[in-house]
C-alpha positions as CSV (number, residue, x, y, z in Angstrom):
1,X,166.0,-25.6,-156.8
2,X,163.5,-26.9,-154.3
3,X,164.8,-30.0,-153.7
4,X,167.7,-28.3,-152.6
5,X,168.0,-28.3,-148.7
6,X,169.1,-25.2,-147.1
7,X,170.8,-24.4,-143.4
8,X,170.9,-21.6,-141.2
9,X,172.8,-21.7,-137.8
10,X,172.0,-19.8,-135.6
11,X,168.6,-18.5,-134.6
12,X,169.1,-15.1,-133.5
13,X,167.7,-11.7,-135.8
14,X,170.2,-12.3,-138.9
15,X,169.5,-15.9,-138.7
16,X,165.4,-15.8,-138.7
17,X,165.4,-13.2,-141.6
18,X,168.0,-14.5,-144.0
19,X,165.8,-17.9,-143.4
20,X,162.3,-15.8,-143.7
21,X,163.9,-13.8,-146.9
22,X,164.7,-17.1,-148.6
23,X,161.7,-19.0,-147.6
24,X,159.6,-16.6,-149.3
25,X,161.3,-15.6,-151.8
26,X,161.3,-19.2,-153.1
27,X,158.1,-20.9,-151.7
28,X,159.1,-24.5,-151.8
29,X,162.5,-24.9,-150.5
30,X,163.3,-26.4,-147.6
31,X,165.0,-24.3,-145.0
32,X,166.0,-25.5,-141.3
33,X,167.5,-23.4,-138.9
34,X,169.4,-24.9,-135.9
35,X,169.9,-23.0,-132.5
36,X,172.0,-24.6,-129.7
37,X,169.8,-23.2,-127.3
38,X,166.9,-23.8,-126.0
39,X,165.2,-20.7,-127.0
40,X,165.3,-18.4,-130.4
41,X,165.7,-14.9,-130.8
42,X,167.1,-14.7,-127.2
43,X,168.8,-11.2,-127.4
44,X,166.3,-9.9,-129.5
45,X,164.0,-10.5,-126.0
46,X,166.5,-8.7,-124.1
47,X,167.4,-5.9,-125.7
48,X,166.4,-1.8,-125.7
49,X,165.6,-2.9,-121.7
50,X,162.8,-5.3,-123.5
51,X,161.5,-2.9,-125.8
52,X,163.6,-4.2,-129.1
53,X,165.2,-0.7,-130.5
54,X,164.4,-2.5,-134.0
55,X,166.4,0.1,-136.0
56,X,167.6,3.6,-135.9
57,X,165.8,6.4,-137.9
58,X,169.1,7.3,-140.4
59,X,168.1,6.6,-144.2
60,X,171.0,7.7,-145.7
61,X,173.2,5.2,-146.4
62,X,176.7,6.8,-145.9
63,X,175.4,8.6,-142.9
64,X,174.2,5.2,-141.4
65,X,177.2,3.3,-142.4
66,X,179.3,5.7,-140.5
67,X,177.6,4.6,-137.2
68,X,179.6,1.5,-137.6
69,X,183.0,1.1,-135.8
70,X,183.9,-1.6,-137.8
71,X,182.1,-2.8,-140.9
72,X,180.9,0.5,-142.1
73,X,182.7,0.6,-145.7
74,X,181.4,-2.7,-146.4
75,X,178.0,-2.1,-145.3
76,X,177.6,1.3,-147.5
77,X,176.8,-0.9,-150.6
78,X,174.2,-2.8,-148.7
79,X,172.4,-0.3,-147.0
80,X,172.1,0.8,-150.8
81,X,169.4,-2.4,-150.8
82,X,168.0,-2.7,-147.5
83,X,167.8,0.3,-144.9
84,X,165.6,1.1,-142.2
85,X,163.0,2.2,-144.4
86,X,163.1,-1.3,-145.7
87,X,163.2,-2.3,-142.0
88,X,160.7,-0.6,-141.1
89,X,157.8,-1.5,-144.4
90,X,158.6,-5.2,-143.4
91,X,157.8,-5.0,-140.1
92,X,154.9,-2.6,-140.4
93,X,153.3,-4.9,-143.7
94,X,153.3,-7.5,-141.0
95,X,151.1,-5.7,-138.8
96,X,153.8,-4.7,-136.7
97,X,153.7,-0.7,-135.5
98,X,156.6,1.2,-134.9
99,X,157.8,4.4,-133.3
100,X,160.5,6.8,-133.2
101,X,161.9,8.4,-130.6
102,X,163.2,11.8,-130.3
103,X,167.0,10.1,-130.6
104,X,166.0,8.6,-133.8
105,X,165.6,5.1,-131.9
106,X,163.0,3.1,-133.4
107,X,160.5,0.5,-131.5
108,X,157.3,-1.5,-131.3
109,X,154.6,0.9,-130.1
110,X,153.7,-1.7,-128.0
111,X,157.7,-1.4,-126.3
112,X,157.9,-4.7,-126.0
113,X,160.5,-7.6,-127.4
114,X,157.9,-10.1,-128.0
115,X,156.0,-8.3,-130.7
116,X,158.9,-8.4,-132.8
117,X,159.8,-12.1,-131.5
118,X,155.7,-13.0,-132.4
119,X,155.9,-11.3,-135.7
120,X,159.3,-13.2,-136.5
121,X,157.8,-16.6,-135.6
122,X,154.9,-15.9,-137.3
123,X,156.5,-15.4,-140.3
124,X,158.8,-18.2,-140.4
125,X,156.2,-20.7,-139.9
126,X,153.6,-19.1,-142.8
127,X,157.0,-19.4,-144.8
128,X,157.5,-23.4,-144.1
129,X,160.9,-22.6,-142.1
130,X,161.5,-25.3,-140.3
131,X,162.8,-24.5,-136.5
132,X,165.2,-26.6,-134.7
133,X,166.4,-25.9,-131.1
134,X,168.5,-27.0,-128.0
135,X,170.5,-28.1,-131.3
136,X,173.7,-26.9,-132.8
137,X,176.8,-28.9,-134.8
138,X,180.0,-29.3,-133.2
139,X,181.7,-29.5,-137.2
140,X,181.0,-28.9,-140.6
141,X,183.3,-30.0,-143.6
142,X,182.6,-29.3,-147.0
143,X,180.7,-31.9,-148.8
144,X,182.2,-33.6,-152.0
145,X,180.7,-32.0,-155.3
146,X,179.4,-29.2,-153.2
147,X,177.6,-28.5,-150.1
148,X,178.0,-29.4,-146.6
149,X,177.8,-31.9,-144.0
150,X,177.9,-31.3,-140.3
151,X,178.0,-33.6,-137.6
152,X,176.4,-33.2,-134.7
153,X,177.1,-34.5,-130.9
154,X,174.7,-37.3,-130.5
155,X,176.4,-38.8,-133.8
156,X,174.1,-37.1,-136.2
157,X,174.4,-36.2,-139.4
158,X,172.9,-33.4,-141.5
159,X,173.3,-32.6,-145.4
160,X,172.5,-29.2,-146.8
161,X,173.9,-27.7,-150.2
162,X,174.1,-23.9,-148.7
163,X,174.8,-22.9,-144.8
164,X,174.7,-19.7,-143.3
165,X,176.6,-19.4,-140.3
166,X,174.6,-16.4,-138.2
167,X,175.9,-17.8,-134.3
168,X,176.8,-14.4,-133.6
169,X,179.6,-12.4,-132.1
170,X,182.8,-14.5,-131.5
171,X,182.7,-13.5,-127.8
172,X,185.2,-16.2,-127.3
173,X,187.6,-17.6,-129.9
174,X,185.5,-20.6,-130.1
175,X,182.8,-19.1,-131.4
176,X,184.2,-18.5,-135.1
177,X,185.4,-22.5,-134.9
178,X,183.0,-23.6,-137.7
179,X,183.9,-20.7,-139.9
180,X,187.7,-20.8,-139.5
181,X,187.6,-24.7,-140.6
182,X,186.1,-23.9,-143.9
183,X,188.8,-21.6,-144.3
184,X,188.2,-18.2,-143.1
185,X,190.2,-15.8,-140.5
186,X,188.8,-15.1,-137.5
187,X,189.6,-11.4,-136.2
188,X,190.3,-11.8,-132.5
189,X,186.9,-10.9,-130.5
190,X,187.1,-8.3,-128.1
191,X,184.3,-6.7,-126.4
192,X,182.5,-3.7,-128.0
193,X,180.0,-1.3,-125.7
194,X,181.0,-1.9,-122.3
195,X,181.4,0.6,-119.1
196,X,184.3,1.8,-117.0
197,X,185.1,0.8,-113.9
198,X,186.7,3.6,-112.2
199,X,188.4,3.7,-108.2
200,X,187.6,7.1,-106.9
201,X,185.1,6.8,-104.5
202,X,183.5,9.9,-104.8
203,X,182.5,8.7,-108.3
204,X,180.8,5.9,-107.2
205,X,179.3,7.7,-104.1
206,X,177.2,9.3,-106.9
207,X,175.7,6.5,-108.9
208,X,172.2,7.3,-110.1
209,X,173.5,10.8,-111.5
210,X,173.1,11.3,-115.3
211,X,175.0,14.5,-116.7
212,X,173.0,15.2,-120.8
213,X,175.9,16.0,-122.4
214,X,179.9,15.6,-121.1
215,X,182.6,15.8,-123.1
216,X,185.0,12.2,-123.0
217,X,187.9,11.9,-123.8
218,X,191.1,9.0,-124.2
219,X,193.8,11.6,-125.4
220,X,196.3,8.7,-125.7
221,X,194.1,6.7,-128.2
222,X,192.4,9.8,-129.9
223,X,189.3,8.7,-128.8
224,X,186.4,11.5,-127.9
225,X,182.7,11.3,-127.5
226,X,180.2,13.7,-126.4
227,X,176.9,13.2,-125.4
228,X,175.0,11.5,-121.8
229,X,176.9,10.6,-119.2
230,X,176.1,7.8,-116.1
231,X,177.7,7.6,-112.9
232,X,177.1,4.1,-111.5
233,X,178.3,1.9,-108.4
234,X,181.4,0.9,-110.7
235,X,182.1,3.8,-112.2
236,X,180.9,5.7,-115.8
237,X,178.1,4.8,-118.1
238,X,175.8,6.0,-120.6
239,X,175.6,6.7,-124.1
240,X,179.1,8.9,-124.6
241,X,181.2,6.2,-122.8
242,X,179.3,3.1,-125.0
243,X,180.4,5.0,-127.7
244,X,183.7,5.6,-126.9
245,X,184.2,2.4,-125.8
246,X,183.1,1.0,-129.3
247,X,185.1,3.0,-131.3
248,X,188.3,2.3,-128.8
249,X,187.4,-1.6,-128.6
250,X,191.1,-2.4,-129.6
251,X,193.1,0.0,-128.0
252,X,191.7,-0.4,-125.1
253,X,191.5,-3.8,-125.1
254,X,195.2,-3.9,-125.9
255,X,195.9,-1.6,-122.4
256,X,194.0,-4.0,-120.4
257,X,191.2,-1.9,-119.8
258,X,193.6,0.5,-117.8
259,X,193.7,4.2,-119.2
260,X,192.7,7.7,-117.8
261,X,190.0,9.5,-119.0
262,X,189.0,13.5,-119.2
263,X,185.3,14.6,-118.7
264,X,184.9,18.2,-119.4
265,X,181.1,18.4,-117.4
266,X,180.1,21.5,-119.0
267,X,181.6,21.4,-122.8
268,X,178.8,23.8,-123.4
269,X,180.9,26.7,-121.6
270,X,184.5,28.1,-122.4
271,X,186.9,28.7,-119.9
272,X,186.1,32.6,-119.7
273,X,182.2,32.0,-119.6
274,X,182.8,30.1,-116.3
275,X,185.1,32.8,-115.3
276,X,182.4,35.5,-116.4
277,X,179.5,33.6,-113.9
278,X,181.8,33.5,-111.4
279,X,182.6,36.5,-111.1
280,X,178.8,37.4,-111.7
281,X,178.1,35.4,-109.0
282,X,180.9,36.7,-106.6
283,X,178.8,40.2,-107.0
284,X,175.2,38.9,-106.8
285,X,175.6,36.7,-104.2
286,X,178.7,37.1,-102.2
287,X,177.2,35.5,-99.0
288,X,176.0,32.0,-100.6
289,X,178.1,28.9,-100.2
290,X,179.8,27.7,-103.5
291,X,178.8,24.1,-102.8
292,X,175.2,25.3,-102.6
293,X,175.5,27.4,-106.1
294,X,175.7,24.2,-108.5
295,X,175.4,25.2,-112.6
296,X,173.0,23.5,-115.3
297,X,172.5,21.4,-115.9
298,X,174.6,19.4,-113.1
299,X,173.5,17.5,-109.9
300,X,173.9,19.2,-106.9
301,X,175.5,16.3,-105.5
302,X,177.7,15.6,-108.5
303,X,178.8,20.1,-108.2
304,X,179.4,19.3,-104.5
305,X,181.7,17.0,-105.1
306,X,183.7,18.6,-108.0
307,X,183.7,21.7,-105.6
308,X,185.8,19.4,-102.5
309,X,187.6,17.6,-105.3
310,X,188.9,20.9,-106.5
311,X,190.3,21.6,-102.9
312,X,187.2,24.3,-101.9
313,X,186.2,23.7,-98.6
314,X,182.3,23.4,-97.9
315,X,182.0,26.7,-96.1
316,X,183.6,28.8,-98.6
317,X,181.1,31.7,-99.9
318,X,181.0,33.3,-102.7
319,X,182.9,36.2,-101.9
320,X,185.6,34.4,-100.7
321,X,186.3,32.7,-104.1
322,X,190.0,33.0,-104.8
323,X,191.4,33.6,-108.0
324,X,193.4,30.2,-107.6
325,X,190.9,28.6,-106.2
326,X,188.1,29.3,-109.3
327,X,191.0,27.9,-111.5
328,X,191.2,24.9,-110.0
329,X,187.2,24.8,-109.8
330,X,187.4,25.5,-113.3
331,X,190.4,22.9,-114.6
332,X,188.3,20.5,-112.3
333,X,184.9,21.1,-114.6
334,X,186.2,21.4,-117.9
335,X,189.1,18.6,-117.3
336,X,188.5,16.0,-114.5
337,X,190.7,13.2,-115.4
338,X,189.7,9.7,-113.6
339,X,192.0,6.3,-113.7
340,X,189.8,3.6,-115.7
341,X,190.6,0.4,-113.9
342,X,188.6,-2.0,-116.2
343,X,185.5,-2.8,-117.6
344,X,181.8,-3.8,-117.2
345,X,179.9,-5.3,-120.5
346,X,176.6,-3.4,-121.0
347,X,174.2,-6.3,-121.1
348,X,171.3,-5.3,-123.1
349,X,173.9,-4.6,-126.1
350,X,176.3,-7.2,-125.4
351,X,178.3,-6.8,-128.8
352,X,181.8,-8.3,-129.2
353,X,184.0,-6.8,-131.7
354,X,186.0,-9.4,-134.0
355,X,184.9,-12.2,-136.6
356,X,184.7,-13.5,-140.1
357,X,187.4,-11.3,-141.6
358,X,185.2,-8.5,-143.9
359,X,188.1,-9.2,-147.1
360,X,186.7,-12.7,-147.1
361,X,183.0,-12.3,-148.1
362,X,181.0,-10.8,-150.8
363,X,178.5,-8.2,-149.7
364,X,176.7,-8.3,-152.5
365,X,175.6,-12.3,-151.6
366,X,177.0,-12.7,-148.2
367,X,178.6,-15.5,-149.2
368,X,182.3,-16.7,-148.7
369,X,185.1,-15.7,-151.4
370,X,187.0,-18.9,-150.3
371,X,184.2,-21.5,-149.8
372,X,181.5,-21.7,-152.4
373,X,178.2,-22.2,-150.7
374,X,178.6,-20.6,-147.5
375,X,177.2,-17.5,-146.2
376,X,177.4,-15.4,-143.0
377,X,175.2,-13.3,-141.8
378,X,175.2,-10.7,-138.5
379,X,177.5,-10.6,-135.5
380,X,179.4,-13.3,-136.5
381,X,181.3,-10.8,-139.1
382,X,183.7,-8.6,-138.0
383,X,181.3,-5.4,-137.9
384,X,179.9,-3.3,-135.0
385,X,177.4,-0.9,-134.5
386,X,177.2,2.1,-131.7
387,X,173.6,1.8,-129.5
388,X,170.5,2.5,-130.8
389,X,169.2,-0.1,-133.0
390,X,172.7,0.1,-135.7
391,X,173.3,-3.8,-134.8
392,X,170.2,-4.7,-135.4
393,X,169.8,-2.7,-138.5
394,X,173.1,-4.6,-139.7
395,X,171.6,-8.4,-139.2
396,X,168.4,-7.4,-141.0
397,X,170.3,-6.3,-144.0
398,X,173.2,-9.0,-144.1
399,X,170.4,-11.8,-143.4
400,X,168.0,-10.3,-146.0
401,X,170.8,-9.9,-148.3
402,X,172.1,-13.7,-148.1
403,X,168.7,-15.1,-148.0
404,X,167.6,-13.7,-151.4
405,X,171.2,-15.3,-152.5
406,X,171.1,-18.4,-150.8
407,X,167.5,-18.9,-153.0
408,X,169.0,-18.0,-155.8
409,X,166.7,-14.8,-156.0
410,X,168.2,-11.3,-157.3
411,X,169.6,-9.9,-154.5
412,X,168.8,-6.2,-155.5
């Protein structure tokens, strides 16, 4: 077994710990991995803002894999094998310290990237994985009697009896090109996690503004999320819309990123408790403005402008708070409905949603059901996680998973 020769493409987080997992679980063989760029473990720099959310704080395995858009059956049987408490012992046995946060986030007490990127390339190097960059194939074809050969641009030619194919999300169709000539189907990518750009100016008059918890809704695609809210320059951010947008990624890919969507700003108060403080208010202080009287926990610039979109006008007081008028203050709170005009991808979570048809590989191994010695690993499946460390959570299982299998180690 350790003469055989062993590829990994792609050296991003599944990548590095399917080759790691192998490495070590077999000292001996010989394990390259190739990344067409120049650097590896480039998103893993980027992302959590620079801090790395390694992994998310959920160690039950149908709990976590319901956090998954797409991928989530699949994935039940493998967070059976390796969860975040596996996550997390690896990481920490390597000297690595981690910390959760009160959202169940988990990151380097140090909050930055580069201790997980240091620990990574520490370990691949003690492990004798051999690191290859600014280089990637442009084909692979099955080799006669088994394994692979791919062919490279400057004419090059590389042998290798197993190949794990961890490039990634298929942002563009080209990106599951390898895959889909040794015989898999490619689910079309579209993108997962991204922002709304919305027209009104008045939203974007307020970017900076956070609401904690709002209430989102796409009543034509079923689609609701509660939880933080962002008003940017371009329109709505934050945790509740990356959700939403996850779970939507088809439907609203499929209506051109054109759709209204509801925000109820105060889900935490029925109809008649809003009636109740108004009225409350009308008799405690009749004399004080309405734009000046905003409720918790919203802005007072965000209230001011809910109370002129609901057709109050500045100087109205208290007092002279109409029946119709706290009805349409009211519909304009619990149902503001906004025209989403397209999209804005959130860059520190750039996910894409598509890939390596699920059907087609074994998640007890990773590898292919309909080419023998291949294995994927990460992204470049058709699975997707929400924010807060769920896609990284998914390429440290998939790649531990196929590297024990590529080695020919139990995976269990």
């Amino acid at each position: 077994m350790n003469d055989s020769r062993l590829v990994v493409l792609g050296g991003g987080a599944a990548g590095f710990f399917a080759a790691i997992t192998c490495a070590e679980a077999v000292p001996g063989i010989r394990v390259t991995v190739f990344e067409k760029a120049p650097r590896f473990l480039a998103k893993v720099r980027i992302s959590g803002g620079g801090r790395c959310n390694v992994t998310h704080a959920c160690f039950e395995p149908r709990e976590l894999s319901s956090f998954y858009p797409r991928g989530g059956p699949a994935l039940l049987s493998a967070f059976h094998r390796f969860q975040p408490h596996d996550t997390i012992e690896w990481f920490e046995s390597r000297g690595v310290k981690l910390k959760t946060e009160a959202d169940g986030r988990i990151f380097p007490v140090s909050d930055s990237s580069q201790t997980i990127i240091d620990c990574l390339m520490a370990s691949a190097s003690k492990a004798g994985v051999e690191l290859v960059a600014n280089r990637g194939p442009n084909a692979a074809e099955r080799r006669a009697g088994g394994g692979f050969v791919l062919s490279f641009a400057n004419g090059e030619r590389v042998e290798c009896d197993r190949l794990l194919l961890a490039t990634g999300g298929c942002r563009v169709p080209a990106g599951g090109q390898l895959a889909a000539s040794l015989g898999h189907t490619i689910e079309p990518p579209v993108p997962s996690l991204f922002t709304f750009h919305v027209a009104e100016s008045w939203v974007r008059s307020l970017a900076g503004i956070s609401v904690p918890e709002v209430d989102v809704s796409v009543a034509e695609f079923g689609l609701r999320e509660r939880g933080p809210v962002l008003l940017t320059h371009a329109g709505l951010s934050g945790p509740a819309i990356l959700r939403l947008s996850a779970w939507g990624a088809r439907e609203l890919a499929a209506a051109n990123y054109r759709f209204p969507v509801k925000l109820n700003w105060l889900p935490h108060l029925s109809a008649d408790a809003l009636v109740n403080e108004f009225d409350a208010r009308r008799g405690s202080q009749p004399a004080r403005r309405v734009v000046n009287s905003p409720l918790t926990p919203l802005a007072a610039r965000l209230w001011v402008s809910l109370v002129l979109e609901a057709g109050i006008p500045e100087a109205t007081r208290g007092a002279e708070l109409s029946r119709s008028a706290r009805h349409r203050l009211i519909e304009k709170l619990q149902r503001t409905e906004l025209e989403v005009s397209g999209k804005t991808l959130n860059q520190d979570e750039f996910v894409t949603c598509g890939g390596v048809r699920l059907g087609e590989v074994n998640f007890k191994t990773m590898e292919s059901k309909v080419c023998p010695g291949l294995y994927f690993a990460g992204e470049l499946l058709d699975m997707d996680g929400l924010t807060g460390g769920f896609n990284f959570q998914a390429a440290w299982t998939t790649g531990w998973i196929a590297g024990r299998a590529m080695g020919g180690a139990e995976a269990g």
